[in-house]
C-alpha positions, 0 to 999 in steps of 0.5 A, a space after each residue: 144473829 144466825 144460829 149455828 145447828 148442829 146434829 147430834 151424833 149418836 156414838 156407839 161404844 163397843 165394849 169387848 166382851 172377851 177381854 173385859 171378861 178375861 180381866 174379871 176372871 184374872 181379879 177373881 182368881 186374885 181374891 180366891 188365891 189371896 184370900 187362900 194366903 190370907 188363911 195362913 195369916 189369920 189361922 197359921 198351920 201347926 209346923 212349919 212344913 205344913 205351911 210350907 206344903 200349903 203355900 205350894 199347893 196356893 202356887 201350883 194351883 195358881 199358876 194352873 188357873 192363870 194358864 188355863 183361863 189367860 190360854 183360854 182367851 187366845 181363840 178356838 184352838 185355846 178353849 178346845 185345848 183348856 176343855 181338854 186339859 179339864 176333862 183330864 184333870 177331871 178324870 185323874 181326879 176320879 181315878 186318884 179317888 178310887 186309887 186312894 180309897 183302895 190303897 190307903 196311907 199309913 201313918 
């Protein structure tokens, strides 16, 4: 009886970084912006409009974090245009601070 030999092989598994990481900044962002709806649910707003203005700003928030990190993964000229657009949401930010400090609303 003859033994057959064989050698073992080493396989090396390559994970890709960027997409394992886009894919967990996507689950991330559900648990962020479902948690947000979930908030209505266990604590509802007083009126109806408050709701509504409340699910809105879930969407637009949504849909501005999806872009930015599904754009940020595309290449070099996707991250240079998402550092962009955070510096200047950053510096509206700044700028709404200090308008609505110096112009207050009435109600």
């Amino acid at each position: 009886m003859e033994t057959n030999v064989q050698t073992s092989q080493n396989a090396v598994i390559v994970a890709n970084k960027e997409s394992s990481m886009r894919r967990l900044l996507n689950i991330i962002g559900i648990f962020i912006f479902g948690g947000l709806a979930l908030t209505n649910v266990t604590s509802p707003l007083p009126s109806s409009n408050y709701t509504k203005e409340f699910m809105l700003f879930i969407v637009g928030s949504a849909i501005t974090y999806y872009l930015m990190v599904n754009i940020y993964f595309i290449g070099q000229l996707g991250r240079k245009l998402v550092f962009t657009m955070l510096i200047l949401l950053g510096c509206f930010s700044m700028f709404m601070i200090f308008y609505l400090s110096t112009n207050p609303i009435t109600h």
